[in-house]
TIRO-2110 file (N, C-alpha, C; in Angstrom, 1 decimal):
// TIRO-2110
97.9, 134.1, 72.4, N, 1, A
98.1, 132.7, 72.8, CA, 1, A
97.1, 132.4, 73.8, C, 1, A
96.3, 131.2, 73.5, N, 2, A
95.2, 130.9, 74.7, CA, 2, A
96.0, 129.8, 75.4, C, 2, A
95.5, 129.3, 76.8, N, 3, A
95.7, 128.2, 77.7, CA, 3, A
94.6, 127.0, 77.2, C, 3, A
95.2, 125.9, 77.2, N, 4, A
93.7, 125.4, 77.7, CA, 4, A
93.6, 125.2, 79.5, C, 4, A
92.5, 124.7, 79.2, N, 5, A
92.1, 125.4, 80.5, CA, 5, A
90.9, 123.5, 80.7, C, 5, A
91.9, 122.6, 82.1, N, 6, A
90.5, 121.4, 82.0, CA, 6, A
89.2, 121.5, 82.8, C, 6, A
88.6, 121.0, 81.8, N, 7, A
87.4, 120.9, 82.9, CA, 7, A
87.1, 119.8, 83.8, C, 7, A
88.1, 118.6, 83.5, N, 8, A
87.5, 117.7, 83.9, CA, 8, A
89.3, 117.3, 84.3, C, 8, A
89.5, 117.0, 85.8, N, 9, A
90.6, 116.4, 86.4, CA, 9, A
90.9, 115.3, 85.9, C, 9, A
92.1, 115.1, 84.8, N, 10, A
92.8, 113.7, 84.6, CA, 10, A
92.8, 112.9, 86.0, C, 10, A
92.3, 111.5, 85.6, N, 11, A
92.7, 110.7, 86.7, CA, 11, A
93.0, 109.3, 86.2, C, 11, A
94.0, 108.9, 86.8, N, 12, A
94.2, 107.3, 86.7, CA, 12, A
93.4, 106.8, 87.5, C, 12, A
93.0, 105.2, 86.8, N, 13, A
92.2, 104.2, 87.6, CA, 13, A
93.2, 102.8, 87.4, C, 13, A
94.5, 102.4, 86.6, N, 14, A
94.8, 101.3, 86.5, CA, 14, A
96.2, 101.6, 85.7, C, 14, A
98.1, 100.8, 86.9, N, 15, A
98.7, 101.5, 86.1, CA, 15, A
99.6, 99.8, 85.7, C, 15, A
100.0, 99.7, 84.9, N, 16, A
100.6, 98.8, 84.2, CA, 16, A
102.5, 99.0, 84.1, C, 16, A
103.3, 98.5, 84.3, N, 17, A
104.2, 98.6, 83.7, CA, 17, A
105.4, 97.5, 83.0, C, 17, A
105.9, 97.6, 82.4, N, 18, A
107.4, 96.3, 82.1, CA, 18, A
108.3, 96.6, 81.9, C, 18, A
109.0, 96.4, 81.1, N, 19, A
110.8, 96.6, 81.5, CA, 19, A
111.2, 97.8, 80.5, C, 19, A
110.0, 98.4, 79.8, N, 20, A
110.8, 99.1, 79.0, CA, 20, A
110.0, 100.8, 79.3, C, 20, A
108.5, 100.3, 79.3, N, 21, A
107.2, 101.3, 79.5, CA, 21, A
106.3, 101.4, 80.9, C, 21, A
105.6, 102.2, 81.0, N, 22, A
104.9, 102.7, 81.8, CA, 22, A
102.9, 102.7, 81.0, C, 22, A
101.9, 102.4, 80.9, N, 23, A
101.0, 102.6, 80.6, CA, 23, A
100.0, 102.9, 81.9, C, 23, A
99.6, 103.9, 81.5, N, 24, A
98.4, 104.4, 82.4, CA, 24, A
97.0, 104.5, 82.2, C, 24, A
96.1, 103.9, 82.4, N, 25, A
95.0, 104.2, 82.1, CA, 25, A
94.2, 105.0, 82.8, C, 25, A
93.5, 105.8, 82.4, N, 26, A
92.8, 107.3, 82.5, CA, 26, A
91.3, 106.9, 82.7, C, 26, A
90.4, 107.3, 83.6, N, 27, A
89.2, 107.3, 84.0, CA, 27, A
88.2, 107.7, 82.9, C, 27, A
89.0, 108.4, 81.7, N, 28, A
88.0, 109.1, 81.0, CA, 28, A
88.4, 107.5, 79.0, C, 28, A
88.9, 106.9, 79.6, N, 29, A
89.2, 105.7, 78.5, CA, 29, A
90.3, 105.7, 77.8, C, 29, A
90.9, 107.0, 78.1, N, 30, A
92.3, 107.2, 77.1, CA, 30, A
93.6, 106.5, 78.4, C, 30, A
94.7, 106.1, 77.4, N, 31, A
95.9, 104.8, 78.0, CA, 31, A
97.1, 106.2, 77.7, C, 31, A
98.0, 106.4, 78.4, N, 32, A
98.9, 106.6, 78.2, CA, 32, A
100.2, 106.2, 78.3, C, 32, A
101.1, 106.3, 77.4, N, 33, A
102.3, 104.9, 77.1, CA, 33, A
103.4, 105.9, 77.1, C, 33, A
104.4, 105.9, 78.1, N, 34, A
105.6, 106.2, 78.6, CA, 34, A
107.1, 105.8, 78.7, C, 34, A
108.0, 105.9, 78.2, N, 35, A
108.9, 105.0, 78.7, CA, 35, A
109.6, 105.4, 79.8, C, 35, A
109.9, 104.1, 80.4, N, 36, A
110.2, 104.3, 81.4, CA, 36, A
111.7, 105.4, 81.9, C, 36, A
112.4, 105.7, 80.8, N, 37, A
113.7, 106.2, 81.0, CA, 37, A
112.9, 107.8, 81.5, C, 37, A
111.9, 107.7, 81.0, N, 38, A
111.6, 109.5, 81.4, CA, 38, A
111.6, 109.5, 82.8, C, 38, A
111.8, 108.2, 83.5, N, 39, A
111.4, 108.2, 84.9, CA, 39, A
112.7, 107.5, 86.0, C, 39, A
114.2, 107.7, 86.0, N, 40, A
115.2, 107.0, 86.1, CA, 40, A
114.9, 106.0, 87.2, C, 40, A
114.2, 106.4, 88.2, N, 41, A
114.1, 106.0, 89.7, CA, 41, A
112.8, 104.0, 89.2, C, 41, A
112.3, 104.4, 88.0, N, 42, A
111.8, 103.5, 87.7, CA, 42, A
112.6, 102.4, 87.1, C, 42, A
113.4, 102.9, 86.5, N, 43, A
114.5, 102.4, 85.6, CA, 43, A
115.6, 101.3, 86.1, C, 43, A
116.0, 101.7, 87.2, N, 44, A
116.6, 100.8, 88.0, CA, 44, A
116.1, 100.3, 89.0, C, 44, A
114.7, 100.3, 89.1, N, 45, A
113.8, 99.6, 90.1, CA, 45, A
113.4, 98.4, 90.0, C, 45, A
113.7, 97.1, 90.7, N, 46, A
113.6, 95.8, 90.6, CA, 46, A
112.1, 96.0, 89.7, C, 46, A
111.5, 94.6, 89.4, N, 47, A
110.5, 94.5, 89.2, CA, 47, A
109.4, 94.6, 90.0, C, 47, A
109.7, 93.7, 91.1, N, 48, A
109.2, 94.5, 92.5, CA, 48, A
108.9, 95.7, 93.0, C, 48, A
109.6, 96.3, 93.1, N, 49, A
109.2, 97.4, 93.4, CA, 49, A
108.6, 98.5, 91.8, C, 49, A
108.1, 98.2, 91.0, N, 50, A
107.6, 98.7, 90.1, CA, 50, A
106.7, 98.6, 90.3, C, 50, A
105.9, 96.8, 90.8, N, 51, A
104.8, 96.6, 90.9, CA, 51, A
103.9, 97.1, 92.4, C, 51, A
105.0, 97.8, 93.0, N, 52, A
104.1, 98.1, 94.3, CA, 52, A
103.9, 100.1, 94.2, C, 52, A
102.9, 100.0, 93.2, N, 53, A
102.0, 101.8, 93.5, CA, 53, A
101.0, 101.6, 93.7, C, 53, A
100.5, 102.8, 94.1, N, 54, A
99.1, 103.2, 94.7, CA, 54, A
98.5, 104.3, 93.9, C, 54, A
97.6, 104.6, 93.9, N, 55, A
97.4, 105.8, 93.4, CA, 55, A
97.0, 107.1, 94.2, C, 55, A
97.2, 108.3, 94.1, N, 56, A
96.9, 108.8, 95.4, CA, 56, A
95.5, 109.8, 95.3, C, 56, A
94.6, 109.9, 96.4, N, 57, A
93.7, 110.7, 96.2, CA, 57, A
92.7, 109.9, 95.2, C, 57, A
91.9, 110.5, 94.4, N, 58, A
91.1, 109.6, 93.6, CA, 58, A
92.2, 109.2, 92.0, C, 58, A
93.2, 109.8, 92.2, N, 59, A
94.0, 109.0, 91.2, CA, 59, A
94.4, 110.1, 90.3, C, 59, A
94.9, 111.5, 90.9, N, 60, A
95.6, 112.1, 90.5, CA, 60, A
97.4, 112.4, 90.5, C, 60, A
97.5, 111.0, 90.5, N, 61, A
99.1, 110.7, 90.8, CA, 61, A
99.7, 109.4, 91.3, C, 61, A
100.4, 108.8, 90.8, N, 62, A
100.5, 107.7, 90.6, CA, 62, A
101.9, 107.7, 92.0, C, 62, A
102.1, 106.9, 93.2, N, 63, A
103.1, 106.9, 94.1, CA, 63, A
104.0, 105.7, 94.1, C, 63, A
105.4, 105.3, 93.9, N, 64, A
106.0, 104.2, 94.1, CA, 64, A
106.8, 104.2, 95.0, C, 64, A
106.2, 103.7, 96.3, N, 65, A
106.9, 103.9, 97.8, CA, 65, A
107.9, 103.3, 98.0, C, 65, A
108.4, 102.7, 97.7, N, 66, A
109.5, 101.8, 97.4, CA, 66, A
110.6, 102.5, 97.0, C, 66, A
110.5, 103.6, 95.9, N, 67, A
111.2, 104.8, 95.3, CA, 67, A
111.0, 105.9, 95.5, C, 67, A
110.3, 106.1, 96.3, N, 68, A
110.2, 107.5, 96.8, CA, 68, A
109.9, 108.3, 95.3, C, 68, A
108.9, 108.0, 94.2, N, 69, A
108.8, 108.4, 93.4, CA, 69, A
107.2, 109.1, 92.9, C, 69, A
107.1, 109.9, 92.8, N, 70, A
104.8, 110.6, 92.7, CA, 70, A
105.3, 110.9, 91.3, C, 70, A
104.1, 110.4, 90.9, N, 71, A
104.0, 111.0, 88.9, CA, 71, A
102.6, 111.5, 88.9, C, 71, A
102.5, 113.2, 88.6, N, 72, A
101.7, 113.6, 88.4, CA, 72, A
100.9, 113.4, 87.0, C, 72, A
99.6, 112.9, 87.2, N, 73, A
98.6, 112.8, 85.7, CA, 73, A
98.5, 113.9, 84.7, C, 73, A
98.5, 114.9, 85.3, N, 74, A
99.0, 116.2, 84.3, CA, 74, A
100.0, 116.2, 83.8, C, 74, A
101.2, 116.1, 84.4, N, 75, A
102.3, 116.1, 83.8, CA, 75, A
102.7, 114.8, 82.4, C, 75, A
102.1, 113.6, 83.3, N, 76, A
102.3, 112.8, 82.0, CA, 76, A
101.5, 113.3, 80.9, C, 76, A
100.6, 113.7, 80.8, N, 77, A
99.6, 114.6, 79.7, CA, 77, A
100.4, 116.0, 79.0, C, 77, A
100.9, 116.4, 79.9, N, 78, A
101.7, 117.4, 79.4, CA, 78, A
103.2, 117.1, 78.9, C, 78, A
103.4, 115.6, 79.0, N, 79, A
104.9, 115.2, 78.5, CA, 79, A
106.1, 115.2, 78.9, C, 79, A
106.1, 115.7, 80.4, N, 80, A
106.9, 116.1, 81.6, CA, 80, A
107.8, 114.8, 81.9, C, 80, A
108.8, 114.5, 81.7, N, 81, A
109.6, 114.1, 82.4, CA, 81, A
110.3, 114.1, 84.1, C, 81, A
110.4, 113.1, 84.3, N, 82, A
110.9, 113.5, 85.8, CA, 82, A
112.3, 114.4, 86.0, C, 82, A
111.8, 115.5, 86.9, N, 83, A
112.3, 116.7, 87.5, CA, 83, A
113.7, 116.4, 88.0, C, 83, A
114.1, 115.3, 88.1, N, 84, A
115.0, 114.8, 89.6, CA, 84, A
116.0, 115.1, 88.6, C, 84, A
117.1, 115.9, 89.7, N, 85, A
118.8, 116.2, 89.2, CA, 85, A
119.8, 115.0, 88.8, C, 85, A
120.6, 115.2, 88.7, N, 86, A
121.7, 113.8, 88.4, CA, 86, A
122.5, 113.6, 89.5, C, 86, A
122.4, 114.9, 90.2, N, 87, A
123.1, 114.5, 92.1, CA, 87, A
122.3, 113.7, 92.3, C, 87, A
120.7, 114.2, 92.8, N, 88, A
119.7, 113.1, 93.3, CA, 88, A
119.9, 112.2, 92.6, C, 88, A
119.8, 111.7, 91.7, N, 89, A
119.5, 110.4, 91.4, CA, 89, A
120.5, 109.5, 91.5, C, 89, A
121.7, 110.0, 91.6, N, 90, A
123.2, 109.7, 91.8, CA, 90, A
123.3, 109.0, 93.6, C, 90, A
122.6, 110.3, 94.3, N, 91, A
122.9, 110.0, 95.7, CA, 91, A
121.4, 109.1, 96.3, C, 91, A
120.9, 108.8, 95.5, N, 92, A
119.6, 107.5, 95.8, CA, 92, A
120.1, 106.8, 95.1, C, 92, A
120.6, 106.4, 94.0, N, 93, A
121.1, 105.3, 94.0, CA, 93, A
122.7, 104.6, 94.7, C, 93, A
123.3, 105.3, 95.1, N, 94, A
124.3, 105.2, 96.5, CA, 94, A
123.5, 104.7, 97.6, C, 94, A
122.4, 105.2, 97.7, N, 95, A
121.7, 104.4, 98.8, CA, 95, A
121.3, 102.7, 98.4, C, 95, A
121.1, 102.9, 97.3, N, 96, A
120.7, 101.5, 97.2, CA, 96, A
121.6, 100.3, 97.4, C, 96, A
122.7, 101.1, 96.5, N, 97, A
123.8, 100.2, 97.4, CA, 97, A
124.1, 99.5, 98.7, C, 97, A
124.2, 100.7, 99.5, N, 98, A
124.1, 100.4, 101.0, CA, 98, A
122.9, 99.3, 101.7, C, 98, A
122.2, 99.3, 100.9, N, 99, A
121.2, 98.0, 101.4, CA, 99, A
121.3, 96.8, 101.1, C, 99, A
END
């Protein structure tokens, strides 16, 4: 079995989202289209705070400070869903309440 193996660092330059998906576009021309449920913390995030990321570094990860949420460009390339347990996301959204 081989790896591949990149030569060239996935990077976002421009990230898009709406109520149902995530699209990312890639420095190298390729879009990537996600939905949002892979990402829960996005899922119940006003629209507002969807629209406030940054990207970090030259754009190997996408950050939504608002949610305390980093999506790594590999991982979406690799199909990765977010990692976060059902306590955490249980006990962040208990917080949200409180505000």
């Amino acid at each position: 079995m081989t790896t591949l193996a990149l030569e060239i660092e996935p990077t976002a330059v421009k990230v898009t989202l709406n109520e149902d998906e995530m699209m990312v576009d890639l420095a190298d021309g390729r879009r990537i289209i996600v939905p949002l449920a892979w990402y829960p913390r996005l899922t119940y995030a006003t629209s507002i705070e969807r629209q406030n990321w940054q990207l970090l570094g030259n754009g190997y990860a996408i950050e939504f400070p608002d949610l305390d949420e980093h999506i790594g460009i590999k991982g979406l390339l690799a199909g990765c869903h977010s990692g976060e347990s059902q306590k955490s996301l249980i006990k962040w959204l208990e917080t949200r309440k409180e505000k």
